[in-house]
GUKOL-180163 format. One record per residue (C-alpha): x, y, z. Coordinates in pm, whole numbers, plus 50000, padded with zeros to 5 digits. Example, Ala and Ser with C-alpha at 12.3 -4.5 7.8 and 13.67 -1.06 7.14 Angstrom:
BEGIN
512304955050780 513674989450714 
END
This chain:
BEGIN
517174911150951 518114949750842 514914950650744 513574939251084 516014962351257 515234993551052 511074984951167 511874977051499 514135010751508 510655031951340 508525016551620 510355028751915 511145064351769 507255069251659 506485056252028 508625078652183 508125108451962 507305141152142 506415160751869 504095160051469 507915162451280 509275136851512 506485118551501 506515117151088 510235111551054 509805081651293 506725069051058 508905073450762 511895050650919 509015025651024 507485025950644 510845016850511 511294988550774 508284972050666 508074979650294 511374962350303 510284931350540 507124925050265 509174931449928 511884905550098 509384880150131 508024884549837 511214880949678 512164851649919 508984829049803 509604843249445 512554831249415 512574794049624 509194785549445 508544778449118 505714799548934 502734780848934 503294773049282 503754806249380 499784813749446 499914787849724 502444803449922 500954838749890 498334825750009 499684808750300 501144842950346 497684860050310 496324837750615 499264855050840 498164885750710 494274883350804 495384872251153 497844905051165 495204921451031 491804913851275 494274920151587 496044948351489 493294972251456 491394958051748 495014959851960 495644999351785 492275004751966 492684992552261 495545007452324 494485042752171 491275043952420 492605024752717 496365031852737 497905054352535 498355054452139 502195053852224 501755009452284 500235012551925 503705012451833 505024998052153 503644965352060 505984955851744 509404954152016 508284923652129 506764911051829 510034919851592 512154904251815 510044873151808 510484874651419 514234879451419 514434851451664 512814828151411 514824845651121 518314839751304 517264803051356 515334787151073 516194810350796 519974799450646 520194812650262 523364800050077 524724834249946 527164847449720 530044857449933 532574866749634 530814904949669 531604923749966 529544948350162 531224979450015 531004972449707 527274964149750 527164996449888 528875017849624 526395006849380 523385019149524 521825049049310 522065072849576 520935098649392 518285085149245 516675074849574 517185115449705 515935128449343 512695103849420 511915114949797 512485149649724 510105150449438 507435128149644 507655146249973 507405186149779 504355174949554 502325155849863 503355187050099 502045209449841 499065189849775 498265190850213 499125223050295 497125237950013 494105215750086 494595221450465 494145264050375 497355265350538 498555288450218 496305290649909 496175272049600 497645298649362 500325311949649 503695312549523 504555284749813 502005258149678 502735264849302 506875264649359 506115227949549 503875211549297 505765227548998 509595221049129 508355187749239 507285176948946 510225188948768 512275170548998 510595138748928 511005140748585 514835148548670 514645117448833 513115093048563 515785111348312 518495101648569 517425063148585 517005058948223 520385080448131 522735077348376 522485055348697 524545024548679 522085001548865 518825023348924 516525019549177 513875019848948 515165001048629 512725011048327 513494982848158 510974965448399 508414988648215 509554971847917 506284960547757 502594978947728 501484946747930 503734950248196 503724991048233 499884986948284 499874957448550 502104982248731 499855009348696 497354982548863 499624980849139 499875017849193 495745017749154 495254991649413 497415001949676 495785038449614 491855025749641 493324995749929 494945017250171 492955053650112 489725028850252 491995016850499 492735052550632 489155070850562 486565046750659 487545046751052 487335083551021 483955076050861 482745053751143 484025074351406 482515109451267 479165093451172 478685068151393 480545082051690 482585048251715 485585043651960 489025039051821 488285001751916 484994999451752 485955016351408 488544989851424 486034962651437 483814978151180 486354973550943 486954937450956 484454924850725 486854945050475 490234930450578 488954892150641 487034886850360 489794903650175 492274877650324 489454850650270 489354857549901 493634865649889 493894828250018 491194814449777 492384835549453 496354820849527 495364781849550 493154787249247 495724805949075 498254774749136 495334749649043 494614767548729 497584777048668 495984813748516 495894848448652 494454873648465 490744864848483 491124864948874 492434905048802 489554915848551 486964899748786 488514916449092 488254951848943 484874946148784 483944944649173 485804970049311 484144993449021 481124980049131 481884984849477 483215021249441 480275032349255 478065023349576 480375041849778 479375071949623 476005069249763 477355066750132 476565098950382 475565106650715 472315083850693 473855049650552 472575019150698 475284998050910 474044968250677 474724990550355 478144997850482 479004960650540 477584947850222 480154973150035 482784964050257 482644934850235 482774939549769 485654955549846 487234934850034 486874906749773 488234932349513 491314936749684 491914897449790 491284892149396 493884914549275 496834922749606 498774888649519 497324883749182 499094913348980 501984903549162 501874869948994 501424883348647 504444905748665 506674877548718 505054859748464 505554885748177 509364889248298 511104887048004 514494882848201 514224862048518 517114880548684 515024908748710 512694893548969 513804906649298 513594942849181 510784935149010 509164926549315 510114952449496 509044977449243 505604960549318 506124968149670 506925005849625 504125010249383 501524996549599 502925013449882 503785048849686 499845046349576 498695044749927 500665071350013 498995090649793 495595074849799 495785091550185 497015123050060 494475129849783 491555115850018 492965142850239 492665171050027 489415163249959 487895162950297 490195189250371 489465209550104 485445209550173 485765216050580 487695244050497 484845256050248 482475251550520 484245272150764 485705236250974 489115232750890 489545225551277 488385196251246 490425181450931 492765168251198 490325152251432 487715140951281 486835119851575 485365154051758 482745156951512 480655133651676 480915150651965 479185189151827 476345205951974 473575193151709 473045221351577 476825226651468 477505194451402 475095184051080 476875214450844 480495201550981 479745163650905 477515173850633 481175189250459 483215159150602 480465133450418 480955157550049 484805155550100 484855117550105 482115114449837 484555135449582 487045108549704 485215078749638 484225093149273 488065092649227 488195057249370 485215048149107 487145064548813 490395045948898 488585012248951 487175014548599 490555023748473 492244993148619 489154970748486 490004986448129 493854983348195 493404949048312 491614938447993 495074945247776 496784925248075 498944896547826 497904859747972 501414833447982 501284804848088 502584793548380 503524759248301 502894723848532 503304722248849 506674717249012 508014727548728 511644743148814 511274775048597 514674785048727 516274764248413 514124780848169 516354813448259 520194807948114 522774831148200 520754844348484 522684850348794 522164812949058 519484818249281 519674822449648 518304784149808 517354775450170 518654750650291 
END
């Protein structure tokens, strides 16, 4: 429900926001709302159902998501070329209060109530949670401002922001290994080689998963001259049959009772997939485009859910599986993050080479140039996003390489109550 609040709080700013900071700030509160809501239930489903019948519900929870997913782009559209982009955010009000509504009625969890709030509250690793967005926000502003030609790359303002925020982020992994209490990011979850790398996956999915997200509207709306509404619609071949395959993978997953080959196929496409991407410019066939979208969509519907899955299989202590999860949820999201940043730079970085930098920040107006103007401008939007999809390519092979080393348990029968393999671990929170 703080979760809910926190989202339904981000909506209303970022809809009433008058100005780029505001606007961002509000986005930021929003993020939080909802990277909370999905690591929640994630951790909700993790920790009522056992293990092997986890891939069922996430896949149950994958079919909400493909709903959410054709109407909210079509709806973001709408809105964007009919109304204003302000309902874009408009929208969630009633929606969230719909979903607290059902929360404050059907959900009823059986807590612990020997803790109280302030003492959850004074063990929260406040600093570790500034040391992170500190080091985050200086090495992404460094990386857009310098790709944006706001200052140049070797200016003492770029360099001091990349350096210091690097610096700062290894400050911060010092500070959760050394001294935090409880750390936000406890590297004991990075305990094994196995597990480290199916969190790199994580980070490399949500990276390639929401950088497409971001960059192929701009693509259909630059090339193509699409409306808001219409880039929207392009894109659904990749977010249903990504849901499609999400729902398909999960039921497998709890028939089989086996991950891992669902992850090493999943990348093998997405390599695949990337690699084509490469090829795309200013003359790709609308059939071309959907055939790749619609590889990458079964990429990501192979491997969202799925690496999830493995890391609570390799958990060596069961406790750990509500930060674990959420640790899944901030690397997937964290990746995307930067997956939009770096896919910036790059089409940043080449419109300013060709003179354009105008047009970094609406891309949509391309489409609209005098002919002769417009084929050098798209021509340096198209080489900006083909440097980006090598990147995409590289990564993809990396997680097919990573995912080979990936170690395969077990899950056991199902309806197997895995809860009483775990002694000593703290009792679980039940519905009831």
């Amino acid at each position: 429900m703080f979760a809910c609040t926190v989202f339904l709080l981000g909506s209303a700013l970022c809809g009433a926001a008058q100005s780029m900071i505001m606007l961002i700030i509000a986005r930021a509160v929003q993020g939080l709302g909802g990277s909370g809501i999905i690591a929640l239930t994630m951790i909700l489903v993790a920790d009522i159902v056992p293990l092997r019948e986890r891939g069922t519900y996430q896949a149950l929870i994958a079919l909400i998501f493909s709903i959410a997913a054709v109407l909210g782009p079509l709806l973001g559209g709408a809105f964007a070329d009919n109304v204003t982009w302000r309902w874009a955010f408009y929208i969630n009000l009633p929606v969230g209060a719909l979903a607290m509504l059902l929360l404050i009625f059907f959900l009823h969890m059986n807590r612990r109530k020997n803790v109280s709030l302030a003492t959850n509250l004074k063990s929260i690793d406040y600093i570790g949670i500034v040391l992170m967005i500190v080091s985050i926000v200086m090495i992404l502003l460094g990386l857009n401002w310098g790709a944006d030609a706001k200052y140049a790359w070797d200016s003492a303002t770029i360099l001091v922001l990349l350096i210091v925020g690097v610096v700062i982020g290894a400050a911060f992994l010092v500070h959760e290994s050394k001294f935090a209490k409880r750390p936000v990011i406890p590297l004991r979850l990075f305990g094994t080689f196995s597990l480290a790398i199916t969190y790199a996956q994580v980070f490399f999915q949500g990276f390639i998963f929401l950088g497409l997200l971001f960059f192929l509207p701009l693509y259909f709306q630059a090339v193509n001259g699409s409306s808001a509404v219409q880039s929207g619609i392009d894109l659904l071949p990749y977010v249903i049959i990504g849901s499609v395959t999400a729902i398909i993978a999960g039921l497998l997953m709890s028939r089989w009772g086996t991950y891992k080959e669902f992850i090493v196929i999943g990348w093998v496409i997405g390599a695949i997939a990337s690699g084509i991407l490469i090829t795309f410019d200013e003359y790709t066939s609308r059939g071309k485009v959907v055939g790749i979208l619609l590889l990458q969509g079964i990429s990501m519907g192979m491997t969202v859910n799925t690496l999830l899955l493995g890391v609570h299989a390799q958990l060596v202590n069961k406790s750990d599986l509500a930060q674990s999860t959420s640790l899944w949820t901030f690397l997937r999201t964290f990746g995307g993050v930067f997956g939009i940043a770096v896919g910036g730079t790059f089409v940043q970085s080449s419109l300013s080479s060709a003179g354009a930098s105008q047009y970094a920040q609406n891309i949509k107006a391309i489409a609209d140039l005098p002919p002769d103007v417009k084929g050098p401008v798209l021509r340096a939007f198209v080489v900006g996003l083909q440097r980006f999809f090598i990147l995409l390519t590289a990564i993809s092979v990396l997680g097919f390489v990573f995912s080979l080393f990936i170690k395969k348990v077990q899950m056991g029968p199902k309806h197997h109550n895995e809860k009483q393999e775990s002694s000593g671990s703290p009792p679980p929170m039940v519905a009831e």
